[in-house]
GULUMDO-260053 format. One line per field, with one value per residue (C-alpha): residue number from 1; residue in three letters; chain; y, x, z. Coordinates in Angstrom, 2 decimals, decimal comma. Each point is the difference from the previous one (the first is absolute). Layout:
N
nr: [NUM  ...]
rest: [ALA  ...]
kette: [A  ...]
v: [Y  ...]
u: [X  ...]
w: [Z  ...]
END
This chain:
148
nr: [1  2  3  4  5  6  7  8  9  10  11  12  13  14  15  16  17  18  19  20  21  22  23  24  25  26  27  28  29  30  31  32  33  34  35  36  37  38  39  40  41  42  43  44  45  46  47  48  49  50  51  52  53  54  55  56  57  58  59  60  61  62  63  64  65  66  67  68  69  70  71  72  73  74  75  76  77  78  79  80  81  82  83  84  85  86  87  88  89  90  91  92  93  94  95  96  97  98  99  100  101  102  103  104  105  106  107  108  109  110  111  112  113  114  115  116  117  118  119  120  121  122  123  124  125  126  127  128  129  130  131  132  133  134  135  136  137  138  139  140  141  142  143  144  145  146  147  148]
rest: [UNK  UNK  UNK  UNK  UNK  UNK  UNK  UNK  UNK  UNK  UNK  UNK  UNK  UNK  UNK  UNK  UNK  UNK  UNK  UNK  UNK  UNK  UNK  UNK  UNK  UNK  UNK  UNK  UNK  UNK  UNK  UNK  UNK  UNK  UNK  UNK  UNK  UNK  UNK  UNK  UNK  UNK  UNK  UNK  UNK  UNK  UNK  UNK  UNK  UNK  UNK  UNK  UNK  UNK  UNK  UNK  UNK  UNK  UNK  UNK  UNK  UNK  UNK  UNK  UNK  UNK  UNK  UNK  UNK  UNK  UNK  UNK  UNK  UNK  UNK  UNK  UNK  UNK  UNK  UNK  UNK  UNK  UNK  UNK  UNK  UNK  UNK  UNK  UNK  UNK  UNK  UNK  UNK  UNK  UNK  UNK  UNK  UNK  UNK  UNK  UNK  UNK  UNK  UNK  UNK  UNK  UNK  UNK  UNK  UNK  UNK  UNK  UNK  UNK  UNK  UNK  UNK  UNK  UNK  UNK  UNK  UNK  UNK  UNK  UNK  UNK  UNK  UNK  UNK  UNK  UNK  UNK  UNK  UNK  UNK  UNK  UNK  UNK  UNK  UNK  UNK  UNK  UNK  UNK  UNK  UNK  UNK  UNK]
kette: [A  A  A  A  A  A  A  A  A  A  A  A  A  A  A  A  A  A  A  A  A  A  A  A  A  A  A  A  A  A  A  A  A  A  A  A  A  A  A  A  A  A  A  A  A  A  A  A  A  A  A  A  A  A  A  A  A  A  A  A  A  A  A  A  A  A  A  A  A  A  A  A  A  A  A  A  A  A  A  A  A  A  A  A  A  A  A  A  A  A  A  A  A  A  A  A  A  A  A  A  A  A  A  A  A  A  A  A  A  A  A  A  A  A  A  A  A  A  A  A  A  A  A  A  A  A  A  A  A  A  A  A  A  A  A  A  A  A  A  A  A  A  A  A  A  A  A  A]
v: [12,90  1,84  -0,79  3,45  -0,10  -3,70  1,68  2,56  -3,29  -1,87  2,96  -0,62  3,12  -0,10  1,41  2,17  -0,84  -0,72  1,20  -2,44  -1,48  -0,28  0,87  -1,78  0,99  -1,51  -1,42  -0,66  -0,86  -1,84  -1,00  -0,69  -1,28  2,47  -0,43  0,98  -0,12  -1,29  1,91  -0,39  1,26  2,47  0,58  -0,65  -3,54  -1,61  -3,26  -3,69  -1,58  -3,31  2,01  3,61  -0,34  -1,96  -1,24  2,26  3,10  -1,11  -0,77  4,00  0,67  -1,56  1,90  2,93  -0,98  -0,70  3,76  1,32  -2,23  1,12  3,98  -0,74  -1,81  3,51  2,08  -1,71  -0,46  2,21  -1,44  -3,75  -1,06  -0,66  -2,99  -2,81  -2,76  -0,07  -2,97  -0,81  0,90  -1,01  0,57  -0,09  0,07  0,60  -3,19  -2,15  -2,94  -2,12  1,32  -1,06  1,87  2,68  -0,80  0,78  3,15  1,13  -1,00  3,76  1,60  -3,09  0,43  3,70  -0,31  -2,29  1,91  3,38  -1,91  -2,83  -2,85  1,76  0,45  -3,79  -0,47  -2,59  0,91  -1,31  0,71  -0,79  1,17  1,97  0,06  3,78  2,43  4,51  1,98  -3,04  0,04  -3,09  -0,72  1,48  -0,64  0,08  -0,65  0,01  1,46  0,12  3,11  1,07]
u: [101,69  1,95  3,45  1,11  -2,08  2,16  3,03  -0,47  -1,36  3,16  2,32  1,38  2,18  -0,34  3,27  0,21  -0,09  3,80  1,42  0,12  4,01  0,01  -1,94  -3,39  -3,39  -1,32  -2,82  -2,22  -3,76  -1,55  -3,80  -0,53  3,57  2,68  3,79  2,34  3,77  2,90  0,52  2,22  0,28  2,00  3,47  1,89  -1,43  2,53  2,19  -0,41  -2,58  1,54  3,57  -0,59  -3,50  -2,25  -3,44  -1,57  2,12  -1,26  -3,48  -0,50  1,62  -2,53  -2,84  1,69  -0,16  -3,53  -0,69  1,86  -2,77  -2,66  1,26  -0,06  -3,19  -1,36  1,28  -1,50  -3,54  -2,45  0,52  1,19  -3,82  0,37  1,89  -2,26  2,89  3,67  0,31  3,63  3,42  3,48  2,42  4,08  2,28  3,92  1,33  3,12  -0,27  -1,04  -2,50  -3,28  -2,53  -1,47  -3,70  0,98  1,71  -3,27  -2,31  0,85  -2,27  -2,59  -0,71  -0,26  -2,62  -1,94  -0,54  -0,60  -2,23  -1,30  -1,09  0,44  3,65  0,27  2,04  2,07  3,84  3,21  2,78  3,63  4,09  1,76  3,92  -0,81  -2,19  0,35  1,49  0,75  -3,09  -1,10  -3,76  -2,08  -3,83  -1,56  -4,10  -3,16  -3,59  -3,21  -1,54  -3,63]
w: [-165,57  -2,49  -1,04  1,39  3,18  -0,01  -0,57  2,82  2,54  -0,79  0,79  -3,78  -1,65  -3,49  -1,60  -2,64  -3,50  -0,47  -3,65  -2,31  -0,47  -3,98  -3,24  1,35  1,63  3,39  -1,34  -2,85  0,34  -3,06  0,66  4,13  -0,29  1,55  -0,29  2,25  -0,81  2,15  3,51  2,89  3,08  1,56  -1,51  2,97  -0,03  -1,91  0,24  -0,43  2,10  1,24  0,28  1,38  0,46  1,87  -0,99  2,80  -1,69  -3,87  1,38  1,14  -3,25  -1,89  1,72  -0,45  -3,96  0,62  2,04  -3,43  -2,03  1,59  -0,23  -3,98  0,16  1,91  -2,47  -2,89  1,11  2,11  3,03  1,21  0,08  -3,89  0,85  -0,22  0,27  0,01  -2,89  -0,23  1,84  -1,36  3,09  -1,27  3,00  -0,29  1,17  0,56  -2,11  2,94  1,16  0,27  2,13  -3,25  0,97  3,57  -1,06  -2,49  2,62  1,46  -3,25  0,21  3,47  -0,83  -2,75  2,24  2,76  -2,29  -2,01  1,61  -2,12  -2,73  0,55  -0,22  -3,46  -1,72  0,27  -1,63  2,63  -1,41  0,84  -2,37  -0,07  0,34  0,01  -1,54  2,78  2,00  1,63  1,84  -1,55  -2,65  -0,70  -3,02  0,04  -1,97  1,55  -1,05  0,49  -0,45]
END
């Protein structure tokens, strides 16, 4: 199946390509290796997860990050199909100090890869809390994917 028929089965709305926030691209591809910058999701998701958040909120917040991901991963190749394995995600959530629940929160883009991409959305992941985050939004992903 392809990634857009999977797209279409899972009822998933890819955004559009949001514009990038500073003096950067959304991605550079060098070899099979494609890089996408920082993205978060929708600018009214803002706040500190553990304080005006909860980990339910920040976990739709981080799939939203990953829908944004996957609209620059679109734009840069032909077609989603080029994706031969999501390789690495670094998750960031805005956090109170205390808090502990990140992989919880960044679980919301994993579990988004995986069921776009199957196994081969299966990827390492670093998920940590920043004391805050541009915007004030509650999570930003950051990931590497190896295209074809």
């Amino acid at each position: 199946m392809s990634a857009d028929d999977r797209i279409q089965e899972l009822g998933i709305k890819v955004p559009l390509i949001p514009k990038p926030g500073g003096n950067y691209v959304h991605a550079v591809r060098t070899g099979s290796l494609l890089y996408l910058s920082g993205k978060g999701p929708l600018d009214s998701a803002t706040g500190k997860v553990g304080a005006d958040v909860s980990v339910e909120q920040a976990y739709e917040h981080a799939r939203t990050a990953g829908l944004n991901q996957l609209s620059v991963m679109r734009n840069e190749l032909s077609s989603l199909d080029e994706v031969v394995r999501v390789v690495k995600v670094l998750g960031m959530v805005n956090a109170t100090p205390d808090f502990e629940q990140q992989p919880a929160v960044i679980n919301g883009c994993s579990d988004l890869f995986i069921e776009m991409f199957a196994a081969a959305g299966h990827h390492a992941r670093t998920a940590v809390g920043m004391g805050s985050l541009p915007g004030g939004i509650t999570a930003e992903i950051e990931c590497i994917v190896e295209v074809a």
